[in-house]
C-alpha positions in Angstrom: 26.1 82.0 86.2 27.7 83.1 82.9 31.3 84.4 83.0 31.3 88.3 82.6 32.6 89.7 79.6 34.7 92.4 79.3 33.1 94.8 76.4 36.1 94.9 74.4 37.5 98.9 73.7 37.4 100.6 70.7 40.8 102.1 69.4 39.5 103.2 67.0 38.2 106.4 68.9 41.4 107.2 70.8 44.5 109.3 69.8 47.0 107.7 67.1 50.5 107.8 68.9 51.8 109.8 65.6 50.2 113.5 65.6 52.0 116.1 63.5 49.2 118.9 65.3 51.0 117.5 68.2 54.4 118.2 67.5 56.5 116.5 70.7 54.2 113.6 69.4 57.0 113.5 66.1 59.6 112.6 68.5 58.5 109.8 71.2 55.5 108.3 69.2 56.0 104.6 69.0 57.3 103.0 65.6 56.0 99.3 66.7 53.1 97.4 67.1 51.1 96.9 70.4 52.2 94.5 72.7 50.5 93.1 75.3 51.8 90.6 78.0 50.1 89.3 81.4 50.9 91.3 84.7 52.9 89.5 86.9 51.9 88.6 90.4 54.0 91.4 91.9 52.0 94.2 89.7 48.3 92.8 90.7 49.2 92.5 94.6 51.6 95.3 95.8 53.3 97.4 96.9 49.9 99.0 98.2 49.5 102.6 99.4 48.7 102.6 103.2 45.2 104.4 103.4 46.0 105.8 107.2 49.2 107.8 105.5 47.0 110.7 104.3 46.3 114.1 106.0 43.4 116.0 107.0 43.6 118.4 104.4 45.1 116.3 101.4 41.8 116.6 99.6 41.7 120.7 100.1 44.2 122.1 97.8 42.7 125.4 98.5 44.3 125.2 102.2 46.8 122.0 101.8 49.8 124.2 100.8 48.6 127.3 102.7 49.9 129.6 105.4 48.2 129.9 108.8 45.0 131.6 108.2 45.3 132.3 104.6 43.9 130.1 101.3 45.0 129.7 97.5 43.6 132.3 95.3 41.2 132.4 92.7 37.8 131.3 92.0 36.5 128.1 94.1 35.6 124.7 93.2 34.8 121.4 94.5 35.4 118.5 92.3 33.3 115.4 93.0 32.1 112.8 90.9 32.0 108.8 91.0 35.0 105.9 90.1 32.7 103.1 88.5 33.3 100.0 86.7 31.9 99.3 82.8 28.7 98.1 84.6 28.8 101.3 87.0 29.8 99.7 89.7 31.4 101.6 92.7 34.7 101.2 93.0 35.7 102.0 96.6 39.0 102.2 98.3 41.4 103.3 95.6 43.8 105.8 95.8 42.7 109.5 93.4 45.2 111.9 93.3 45.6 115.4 92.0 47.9 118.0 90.3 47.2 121.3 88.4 48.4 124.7 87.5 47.2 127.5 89.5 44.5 130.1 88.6 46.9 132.0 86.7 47.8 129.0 84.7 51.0 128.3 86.5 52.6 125.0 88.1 54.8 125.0 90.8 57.4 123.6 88.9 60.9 124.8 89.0 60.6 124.5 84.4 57.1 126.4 84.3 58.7 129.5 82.2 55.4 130.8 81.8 55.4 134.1 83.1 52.4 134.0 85.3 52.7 134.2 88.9 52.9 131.9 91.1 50.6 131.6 94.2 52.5 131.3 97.3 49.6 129.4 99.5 48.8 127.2 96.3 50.4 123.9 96.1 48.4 122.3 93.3 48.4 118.7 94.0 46.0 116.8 96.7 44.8 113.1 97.0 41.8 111.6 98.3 40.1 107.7 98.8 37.1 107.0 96.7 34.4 105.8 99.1 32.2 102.4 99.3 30.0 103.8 96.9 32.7 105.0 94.6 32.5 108.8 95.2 35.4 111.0 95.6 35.6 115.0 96.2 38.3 117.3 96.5 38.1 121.0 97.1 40.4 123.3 94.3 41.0 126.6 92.6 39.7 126.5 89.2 43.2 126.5 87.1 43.9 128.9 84.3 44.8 127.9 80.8 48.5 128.5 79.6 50.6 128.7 76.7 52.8 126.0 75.7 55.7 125.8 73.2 53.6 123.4 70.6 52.9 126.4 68.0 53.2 129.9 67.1 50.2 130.2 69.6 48.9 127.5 71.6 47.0 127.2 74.9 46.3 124.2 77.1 42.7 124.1 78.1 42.3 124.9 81.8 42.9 121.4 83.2 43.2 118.9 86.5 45.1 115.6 86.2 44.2 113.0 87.9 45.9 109.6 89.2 43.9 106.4 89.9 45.4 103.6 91.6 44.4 100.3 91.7 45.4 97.6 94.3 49.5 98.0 93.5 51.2 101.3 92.4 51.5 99.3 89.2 48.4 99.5 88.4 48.0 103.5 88.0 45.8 105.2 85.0 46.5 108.9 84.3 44.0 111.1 82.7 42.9 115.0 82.5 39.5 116.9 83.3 38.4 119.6 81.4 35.6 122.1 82.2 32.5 122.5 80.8 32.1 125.7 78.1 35.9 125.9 78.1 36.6 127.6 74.0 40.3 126.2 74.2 39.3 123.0 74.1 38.5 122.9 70.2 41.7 124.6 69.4 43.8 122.1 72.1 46.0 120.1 69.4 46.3 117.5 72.5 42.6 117.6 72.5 42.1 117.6 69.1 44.4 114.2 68.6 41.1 112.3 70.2 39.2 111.5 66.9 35.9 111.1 68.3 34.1 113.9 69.7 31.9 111.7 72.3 35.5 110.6 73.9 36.5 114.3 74.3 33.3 114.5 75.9 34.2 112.1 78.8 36.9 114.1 79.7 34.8 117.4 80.2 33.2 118.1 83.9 29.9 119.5 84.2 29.2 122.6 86.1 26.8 121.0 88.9 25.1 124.1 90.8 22.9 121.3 93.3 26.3 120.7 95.2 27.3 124.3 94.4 27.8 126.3 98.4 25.4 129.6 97.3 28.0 132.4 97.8 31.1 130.5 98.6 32.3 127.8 96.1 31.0 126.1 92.4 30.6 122.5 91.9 31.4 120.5 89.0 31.3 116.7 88.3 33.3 114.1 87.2 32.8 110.5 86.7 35.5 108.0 85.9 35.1 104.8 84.1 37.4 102.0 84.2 36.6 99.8 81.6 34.2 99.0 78.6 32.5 101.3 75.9 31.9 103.8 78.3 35.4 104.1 79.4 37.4 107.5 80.1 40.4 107.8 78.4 43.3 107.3 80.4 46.8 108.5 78.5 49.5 106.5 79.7 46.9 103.3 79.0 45.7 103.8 75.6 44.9 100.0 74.5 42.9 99.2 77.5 42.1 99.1 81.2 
């Protein structure tokens, strides 16, 4: 059996570190080449995260962080999609979690100045394990976009993170979800740093109306990529996965 080759990623599509649109980029962009040295023993084999430590309702943000009886408001979503290899593969057993603003556009974060308010049964952050063939799911309130001190007037995109382990905490990739139709996304300089318009695309869910609940809650899929040509675009792992 031939060895399997990696299809080698293509740089030349993601965002350069320097970004004058991106103004905080002016600051902490690298000055230096790439480097790139071998993981150690310690990174590819631990620590791992214990599967058993996560709670009933860590994949339902829309009641995680809730009162007795009540539930986050805003409109309602479930977020499902697939975590594949470059051959679309499943990928089961890793770790996905979450973390967003709320629908007004807020984080629950004590430096969030932004002067929407905050929703006290709306925690924003959940977690969940992709399954043996790959798929994950997590139920959510669509977030709102926000303004953010980049310009005289610029607004994030209405966004989700998410956070994909692999078989050690060292091996995380970080990476944002956009929706589907969303205007902000053209004016977005964070967005915008992406040079190629097919890699944008990868980060954009699609509203799915067959796993849509008729008169309860909107569906919208998301597929992640680990490596290859048809790779999402992780941030904190620009030359590669």
């Amino acid at each position: 059996m031939a060895d399997h080759i990696i299809a080698p990623r293509d740089l030349d599509w993601h965002p350069k570190p320097l970004a004058p649109d991106y103004r905080s980029s002016l600051l902490r962009s690298p000055n230096h080449t790439r480097l790139h040295y071998d993981p150690t023993v310690t990174e590819m084999t631990g620590p791992t995260f214990g599967h058993g430590m996560l709670g009933p309702d860590d994949d339902d943000l829309i009641v995680n962080y809730a009162q007795a009886g009540e539930a986050a408001i805003g409109p309602r979503i479930i977020v499902h999609g697939k975590l594949l290899d470059e051959d679309g593969r499943p990928v089961s057993g890793k770790l996905i979690e979450v973390w967003q603003a709320n629908a007004g556009g807020r984080y629950r974060h004590k430096k969030d100045g932004y002067a929407a308010p905050l929703d006290p049964n709306f925690g924003g952050c959940g977690r969940c394990i992709s399954g043996e063939d790959g798929s994950y799911s997590f139920r959510t309130i669509q977030p709102g976009p926000y303004p953010w001190p980049n310009g005289g007037n610029d607004w994030r995109p209405a966004h989700i993170h998410f956070s994909v382990f692999g078989d050690g905490f060292a091996q995380r990739l970080i990476t944002q979800m956009y929706f589907e139709g969303d205007p902000h996304i053209a004016l977005c300089p964070i967005v915008q740093c992406i040079p190629s318009d097919t890699a944008i695309d990868r980060l954009v869910a699609r509203l799915d109306m067959d796993n849509t609940v008729p008169m309860d809650i909107r569906a919208y899929r998301f597929d992640i990529v680990l490596r290859g040509r048809g790779a999402t675009i992780f941030e904190n792992q620009m030359e590669g996965t």
